[in-house]
N, C-alpha and C positions, 0 to 999 in steps of 0.2 A: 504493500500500500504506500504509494508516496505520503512523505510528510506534507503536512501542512505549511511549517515553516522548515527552512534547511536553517544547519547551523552546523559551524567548522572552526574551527582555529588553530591558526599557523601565526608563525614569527609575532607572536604576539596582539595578534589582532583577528574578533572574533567575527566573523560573514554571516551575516543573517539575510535568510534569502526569502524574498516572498514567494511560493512554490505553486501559486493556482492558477498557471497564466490564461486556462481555458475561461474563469470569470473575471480576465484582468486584476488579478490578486488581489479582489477585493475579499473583504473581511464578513462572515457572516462569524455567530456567536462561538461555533466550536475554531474558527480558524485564531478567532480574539484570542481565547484560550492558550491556545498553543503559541501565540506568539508572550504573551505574558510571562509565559512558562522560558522559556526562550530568553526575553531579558532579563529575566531573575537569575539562569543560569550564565550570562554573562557577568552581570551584578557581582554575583558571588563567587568568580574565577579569580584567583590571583595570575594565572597565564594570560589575563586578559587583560592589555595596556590600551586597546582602542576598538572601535566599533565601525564595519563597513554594515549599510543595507541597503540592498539590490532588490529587483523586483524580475522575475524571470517571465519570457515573453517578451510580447510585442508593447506590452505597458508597466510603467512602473505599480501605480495601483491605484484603482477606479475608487477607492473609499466605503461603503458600506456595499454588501451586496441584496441588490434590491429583490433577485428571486428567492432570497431567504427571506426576506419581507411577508412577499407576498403567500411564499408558503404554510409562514406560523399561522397556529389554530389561533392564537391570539396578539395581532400584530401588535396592537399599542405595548402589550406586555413584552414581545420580544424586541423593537427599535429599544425600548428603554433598557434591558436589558444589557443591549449590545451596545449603546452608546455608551452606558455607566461604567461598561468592562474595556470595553475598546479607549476610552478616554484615562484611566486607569492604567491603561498600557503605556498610553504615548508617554502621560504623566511619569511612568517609573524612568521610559527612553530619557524623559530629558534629563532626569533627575541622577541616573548614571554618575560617576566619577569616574568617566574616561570620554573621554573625547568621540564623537560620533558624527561619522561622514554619511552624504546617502549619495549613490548615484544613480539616477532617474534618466525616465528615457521614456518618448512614446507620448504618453498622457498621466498627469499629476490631476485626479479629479479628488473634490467632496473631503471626507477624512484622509482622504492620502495626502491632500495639504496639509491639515496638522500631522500625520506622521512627519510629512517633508521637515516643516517648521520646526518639530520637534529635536531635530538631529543639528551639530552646529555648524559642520561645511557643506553643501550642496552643490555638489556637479551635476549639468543636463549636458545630455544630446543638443544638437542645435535645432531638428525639428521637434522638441518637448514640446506639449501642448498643457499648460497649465488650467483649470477650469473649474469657475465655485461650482457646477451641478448640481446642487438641492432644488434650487426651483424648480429643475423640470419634473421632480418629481414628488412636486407640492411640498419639499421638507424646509427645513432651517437647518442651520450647522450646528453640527457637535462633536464632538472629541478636542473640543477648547480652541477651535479656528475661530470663535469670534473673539476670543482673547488674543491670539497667536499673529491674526492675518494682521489688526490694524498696527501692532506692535514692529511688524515686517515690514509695512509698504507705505504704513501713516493710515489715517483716518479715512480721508475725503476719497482716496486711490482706493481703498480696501472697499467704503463703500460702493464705489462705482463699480470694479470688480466684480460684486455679491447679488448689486441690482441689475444692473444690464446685461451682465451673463457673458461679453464677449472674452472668448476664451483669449489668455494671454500668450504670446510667444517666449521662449528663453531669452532672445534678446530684452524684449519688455519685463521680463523675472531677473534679471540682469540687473538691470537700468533702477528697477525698483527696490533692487535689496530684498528680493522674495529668494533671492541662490546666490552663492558665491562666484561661480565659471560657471563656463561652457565650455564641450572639450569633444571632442570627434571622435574619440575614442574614451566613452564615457566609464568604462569597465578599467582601463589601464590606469586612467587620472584618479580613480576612486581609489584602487588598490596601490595605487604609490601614494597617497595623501595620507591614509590610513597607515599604510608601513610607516611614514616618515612619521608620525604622531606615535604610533607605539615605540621608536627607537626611541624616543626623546624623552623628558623628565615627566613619569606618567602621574605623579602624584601629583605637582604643579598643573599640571595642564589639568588634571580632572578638578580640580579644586578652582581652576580658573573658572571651567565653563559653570560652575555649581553658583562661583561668587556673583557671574554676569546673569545666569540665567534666575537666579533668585533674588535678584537687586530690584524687581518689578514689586514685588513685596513688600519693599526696605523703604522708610522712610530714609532720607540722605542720611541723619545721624545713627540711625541702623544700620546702615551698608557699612559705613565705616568703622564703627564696635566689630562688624563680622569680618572687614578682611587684617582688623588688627588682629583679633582673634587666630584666624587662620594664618597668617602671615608668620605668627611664633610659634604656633603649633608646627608650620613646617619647618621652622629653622630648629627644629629640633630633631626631626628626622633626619637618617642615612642618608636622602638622595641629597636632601639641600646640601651636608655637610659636605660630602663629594663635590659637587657644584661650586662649592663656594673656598674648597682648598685648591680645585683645578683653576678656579681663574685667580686666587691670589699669586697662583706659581707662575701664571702668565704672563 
């Protein structure tokens, strides 16, 4: 039986793969599951200095899948469900202390944008089609893209986005700060992005993206208590101390 989600790790950096390409690896509640499962087990790896995720296929990933929708005996009960656990998920992605690249390709629709959002470098293809899609199917966002998109692209652009519906280009995800690159070869720029980030000081860097990505939370005199905090807790660890004898010898 294929898995749901794939998942590998080499040189230090762990490949999470979206594996449904026949419904654009979109997420119905048992796929939620297994991916949840899946970042916990990176979570908890000490072999794990950084995070690729892929979407296999011809798309990176559609966002909810709506013939799981339609199939539950009782929909309202299942969307809720799957958005509470799917949301749940991204939340753990971003919340990670290791750094996490995605490289997308095809089409970025619905929750696959807060998947996207959720990861901190973003490589596309150059034909990626980015696309809010709840409207066409009567829905609103969830898995925390109304938090996620305006914080990405600004307000006025996010809204536009959400009501007009015209899918974006990667150049235009580019230009907006919705991705980092574009790259032709969107599998090779991901897996060198990722290798270069697990060689590197993986306690700093996960702690970096922890102090950015939870600063939305922080009042300013909060953010600052937390990276003095953290700041001496690292200088207390092995890697800083290495770090900081290599460059005095320099």
């Amino acid at each position: 039986m294929q898995d749901l989600i794939g998942y590998s790790v080499a040189q230090g950096v762990a490949h999470i793969r979206l594996t449904r390409p026949e419904v654009s690896n979109a997420f119905d509640l048992e796929t939620a599951r297994a991916f949840a499962s899946t970042v916990e087990r990176a979570a908890t790896s000490d072999e794990v200095k950084a995070v690729l995720l892929t979407g296999e296929g011809e798309r990176f990933c559609a966002g909810g899948d709506v013939a799981s929708f339609a199939a539950a005996a009782d929909q309202p009960a299942y969307i809720y469900a799957l958005a509470t656990e799917l949301d749940a998920c991204f939340q753990a992605l971003a919340a990670l202390n290791r750094p996490v690249v995605a490289a997308v390709h095809g089409a970025v629709a619905g929750a696959g944008l807060a998947l996207m959002l959720s990861c901190d470098l973003v490589v596309a293809d150059p034909a990626t089609k980015f696309v809010f899609a709840y409207p066409g199917v009567g829905f609103t966002p969830d898995c925390g893209l109304s938090y996620l998109l305006p914080r990405s692209i600004g307000q006025q652009r996010a809204l536009h986005f959400a009501l007009v519906g015209e899918p974006a280009t990667a150049a235009d995800a580019l230009s907006w700060g919705m991705i980092t690159e574009v790259s032709a070869d969107v599998g090779s720029r991901g897996a060198e992005l990722a290798g270069s980030l697990a060689r590197g000081p993986a306690q700093a860097l996960g702690e970096t993206r922890r102090l950015l990505r939870s600063s939305w939370g922080l009042s300013r005199v909060e953010a600052g208590a937390e990276e003095a905090h953290t700041v001496t807790a690292m200088a207390r660890g092995s890697e800083a101390q290495r770090l900081i004898a290599r460059f005095t010898r320099s």
